[in-house]
C-alpha positions in Angstrom: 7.6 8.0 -25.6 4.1 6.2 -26.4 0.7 7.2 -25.9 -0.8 6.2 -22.6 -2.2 2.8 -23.1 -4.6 1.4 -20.6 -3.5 -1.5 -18.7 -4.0 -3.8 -15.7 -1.2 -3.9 -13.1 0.3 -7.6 -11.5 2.7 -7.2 -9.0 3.8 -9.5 -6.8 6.4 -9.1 -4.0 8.7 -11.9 -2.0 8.4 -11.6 1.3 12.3 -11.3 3.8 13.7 -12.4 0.5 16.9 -10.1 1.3 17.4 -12.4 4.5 17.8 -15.6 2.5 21.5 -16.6 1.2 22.1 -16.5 -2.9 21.4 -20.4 -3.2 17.8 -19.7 -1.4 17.0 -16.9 -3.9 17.9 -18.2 -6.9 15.1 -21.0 -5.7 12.8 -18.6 -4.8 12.8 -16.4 -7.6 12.3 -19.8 -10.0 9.2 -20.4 -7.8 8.0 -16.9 -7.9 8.4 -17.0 -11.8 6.8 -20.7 -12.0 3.7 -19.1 -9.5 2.8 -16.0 -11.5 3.3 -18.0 -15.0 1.1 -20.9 -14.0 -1.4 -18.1 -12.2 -1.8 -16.1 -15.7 -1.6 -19.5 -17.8 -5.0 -20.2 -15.7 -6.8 -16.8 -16.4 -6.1 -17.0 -19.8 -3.8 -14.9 -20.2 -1.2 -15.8 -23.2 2.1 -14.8 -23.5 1.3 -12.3 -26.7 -1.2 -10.4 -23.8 1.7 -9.4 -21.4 4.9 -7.4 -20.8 7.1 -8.5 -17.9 9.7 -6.4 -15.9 11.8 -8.1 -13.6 12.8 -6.4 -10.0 15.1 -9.3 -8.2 12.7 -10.4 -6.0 9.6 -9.0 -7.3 7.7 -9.1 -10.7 5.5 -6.8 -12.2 3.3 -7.7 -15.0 1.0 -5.2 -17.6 -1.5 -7.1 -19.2 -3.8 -6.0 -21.7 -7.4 -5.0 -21.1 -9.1 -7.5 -23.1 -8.4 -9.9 -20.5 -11.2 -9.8 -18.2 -10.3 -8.5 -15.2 -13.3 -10.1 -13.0 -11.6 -13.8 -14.6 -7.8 -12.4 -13.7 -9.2 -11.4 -9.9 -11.0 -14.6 -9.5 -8.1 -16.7 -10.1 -5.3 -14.7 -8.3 -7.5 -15.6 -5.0 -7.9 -19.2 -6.1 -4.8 -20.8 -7.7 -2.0 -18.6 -5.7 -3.1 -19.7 -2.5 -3.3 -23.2 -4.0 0.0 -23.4 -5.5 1.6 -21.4 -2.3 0.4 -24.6 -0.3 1.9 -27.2 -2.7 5.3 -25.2 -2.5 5.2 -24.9 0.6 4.2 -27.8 2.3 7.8 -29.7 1.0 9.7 -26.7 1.4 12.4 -26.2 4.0 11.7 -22.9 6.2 14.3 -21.4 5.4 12.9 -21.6 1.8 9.0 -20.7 2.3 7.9 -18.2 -0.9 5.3 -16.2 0.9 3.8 -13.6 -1.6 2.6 -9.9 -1.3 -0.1 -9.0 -4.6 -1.7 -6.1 -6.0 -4.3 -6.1 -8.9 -4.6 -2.4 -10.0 -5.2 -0.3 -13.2 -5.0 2.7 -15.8 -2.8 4.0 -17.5 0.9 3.3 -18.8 3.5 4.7 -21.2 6.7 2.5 -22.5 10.1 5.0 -22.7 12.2 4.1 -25.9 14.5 2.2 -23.0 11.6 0.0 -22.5 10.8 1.8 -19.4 6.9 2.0 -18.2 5.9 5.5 -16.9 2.7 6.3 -15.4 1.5 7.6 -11.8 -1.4 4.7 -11.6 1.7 2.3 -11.8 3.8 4.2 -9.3 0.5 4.3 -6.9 0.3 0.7 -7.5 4.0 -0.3 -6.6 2.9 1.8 -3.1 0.3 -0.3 -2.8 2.9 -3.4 -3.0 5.1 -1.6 -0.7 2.6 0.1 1.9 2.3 -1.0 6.0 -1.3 -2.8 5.2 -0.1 -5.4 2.6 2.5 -6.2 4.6 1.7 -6.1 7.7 -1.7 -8.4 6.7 1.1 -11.0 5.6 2.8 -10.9 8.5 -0.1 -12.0 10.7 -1.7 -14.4 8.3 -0.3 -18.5 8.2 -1.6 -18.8 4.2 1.4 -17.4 2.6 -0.5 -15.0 0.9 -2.0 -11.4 1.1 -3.7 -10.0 -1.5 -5.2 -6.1 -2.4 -6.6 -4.3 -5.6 -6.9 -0.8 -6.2 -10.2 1.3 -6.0 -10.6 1.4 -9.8 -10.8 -2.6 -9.4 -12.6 -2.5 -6.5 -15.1 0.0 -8.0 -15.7 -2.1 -11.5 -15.5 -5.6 -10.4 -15.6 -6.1 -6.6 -18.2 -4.7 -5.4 -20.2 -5.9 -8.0 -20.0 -9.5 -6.0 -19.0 -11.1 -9.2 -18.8 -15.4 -8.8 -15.7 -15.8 -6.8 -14.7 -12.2 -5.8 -17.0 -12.3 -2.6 -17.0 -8.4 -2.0 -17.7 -8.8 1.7 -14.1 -10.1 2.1 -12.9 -7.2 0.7 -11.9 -4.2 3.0 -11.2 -0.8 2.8 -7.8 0.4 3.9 -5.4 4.0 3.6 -1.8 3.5 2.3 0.7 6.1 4.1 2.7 7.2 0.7 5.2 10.2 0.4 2.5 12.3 -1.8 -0.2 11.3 0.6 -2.4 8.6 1.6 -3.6 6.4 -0.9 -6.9 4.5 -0.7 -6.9 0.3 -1.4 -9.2 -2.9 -0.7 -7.8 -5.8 1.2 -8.8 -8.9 0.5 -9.1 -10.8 4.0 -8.9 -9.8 7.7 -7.6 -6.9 8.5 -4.4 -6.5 10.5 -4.0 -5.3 14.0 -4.9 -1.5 13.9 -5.0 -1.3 9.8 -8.5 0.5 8.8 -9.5 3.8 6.2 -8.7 6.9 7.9 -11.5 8.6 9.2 -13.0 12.1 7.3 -10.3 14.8 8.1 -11.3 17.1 10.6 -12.9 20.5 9.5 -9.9 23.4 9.6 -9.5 25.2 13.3 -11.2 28.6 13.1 -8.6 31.5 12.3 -8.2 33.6 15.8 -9.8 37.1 16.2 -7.9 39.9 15.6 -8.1 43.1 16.6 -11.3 45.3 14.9 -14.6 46.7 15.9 -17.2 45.3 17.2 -19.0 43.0 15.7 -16.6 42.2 12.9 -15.9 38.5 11.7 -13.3 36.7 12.7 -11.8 36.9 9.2 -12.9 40.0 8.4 -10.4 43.1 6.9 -12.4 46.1 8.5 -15.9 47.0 6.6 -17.1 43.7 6.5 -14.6 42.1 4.2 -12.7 39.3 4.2 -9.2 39.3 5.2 -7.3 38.1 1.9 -4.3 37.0 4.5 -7.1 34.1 5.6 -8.7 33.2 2.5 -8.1 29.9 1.8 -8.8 26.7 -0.2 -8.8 23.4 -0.5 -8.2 20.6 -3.4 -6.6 20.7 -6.5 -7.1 23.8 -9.0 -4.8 23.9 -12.2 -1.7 21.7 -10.7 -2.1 23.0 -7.1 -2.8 20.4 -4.4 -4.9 21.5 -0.9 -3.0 25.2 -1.0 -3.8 28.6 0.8 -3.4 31.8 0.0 -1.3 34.1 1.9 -1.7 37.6 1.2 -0.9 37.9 -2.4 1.1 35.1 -2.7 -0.2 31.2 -3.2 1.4 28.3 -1.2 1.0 24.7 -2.6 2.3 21.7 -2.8 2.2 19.7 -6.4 2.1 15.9 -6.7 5.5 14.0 -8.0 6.2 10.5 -7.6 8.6 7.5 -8.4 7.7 3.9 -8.1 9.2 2.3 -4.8 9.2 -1.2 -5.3 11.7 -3.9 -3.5 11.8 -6.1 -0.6 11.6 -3.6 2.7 10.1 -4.3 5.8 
């Protein structure tokens, strides 16, 4: 196992690609391929910069951080769009390459099977695979829908760099298995897709049985009751747990990257 190298994240999805025959893949995946090549051939990005792992009909990219990621971002919202409509616009319908994308980054390891381990990636492939991206494809006639993670939103979109206007960037919430998971959609929103609001403060612990003026959580004499003590966020591996008598009850984070064409 290596070290965890920092890296930025390009994936980029096929959309109903399991719906096409095997004559219409094979001619969609050589598009997909020509798309991302001609994409990172335009940011700069040379071949010695990058490490490709094929999923079928998906490909996800790590490229290294000396490639500006503000020059990456600018051209992922210029020349895929561009090419998508030159594609396209010859294509047959049943062979339309319509393209989910997510710019992300942080941190990687490589396996000795040449396997890439690291929970910014697997958040990142949720990204790729979450209701937002896809339903913001679904409703939009450019072939194309497009979001970045909050550590690329937070060092290079808001910052209105030339070409990345930030006001077309919107906040959304990612259902994933280990929780929501916060991203920045470039474009309109779809129907009903927005952040979740603030969660709502904790219902107050009914009253038990005591004297008089005691707390609702209190244990006699004023003290707490250590049966209703409780906590919230993450405190040496233990996420949003509660303490129950003498015992702790928590939930810790594990993932896997999902990543394929489901809809």
């Amino acid at each position: 196992m290596s070290n965890p190298l920092p890296r930025n994240f390009l994936l980029v999805d096929t959309e109903r690609f399991s719906d096409r025959d095997d004559v219409q893949q094979t001619y969609l995946r050589r598009m997909l391929y020509d798309v991302v090549d001609r994409t990172l051939q335009a940011a700069g990005v040379d071949r010695t910069l990058r490490l490709r792992a094929d999923r079928g009909d998906s490909v996800m990219e790590l490229i290294d951080p000396h490639v500006p990621l503000n020059v990456l971002l600018r051209t992922l919202l210029t020349e895929v769009p561009a090419q998508l409509r030159a594609i396209n616009r010859l294509a047959a319908s049943s062979a339309q390459l319509r393209l989910r994308v997510v710019l992300a980054s942080g941190m990687v390891m490589i396996d000795e099977h040449e396997g890439w381990v690291g929970t910014d990636l697997n958040e990142a492939c949720r990204l790729l695979d979450g209701e937002p991206l896809r339903a913001a494809l679904r409703e939009r006639t450019d072939d194309y829908a497009l979001c970045v993670s909050p550590s690329v939103h937070s060092g290079i979109v808001r910052h209105n760099h030339p070409g990345i206007p930030a006001e077309e960037f919107h906040e959304v919430t990612v259902a994933s298995k280990n929780g929501p998971l916060q991203a920045w959609l470039h474009g309109p929103l779809p129907t009903g897709a927005a952040a979740e609001p603030a969660a709502a403060p904790a219902p107050e612990a009914p009253r038990g049985p005591g004297r008089a003026g005691e707390g609702a959580e209190s244990g006699g004499e004023g003290r707490p009751d250590p049966a209703l003590i409780r906590f919230q966020g993450v405190n040496n591996g233990i996420l949003a747990g509660h303490i129950d008598g003498n015992a702790v009850r928590a939930d810790v984070v594990h993932g896997d990257i999902i990543f394929g064409d489901r809809r």
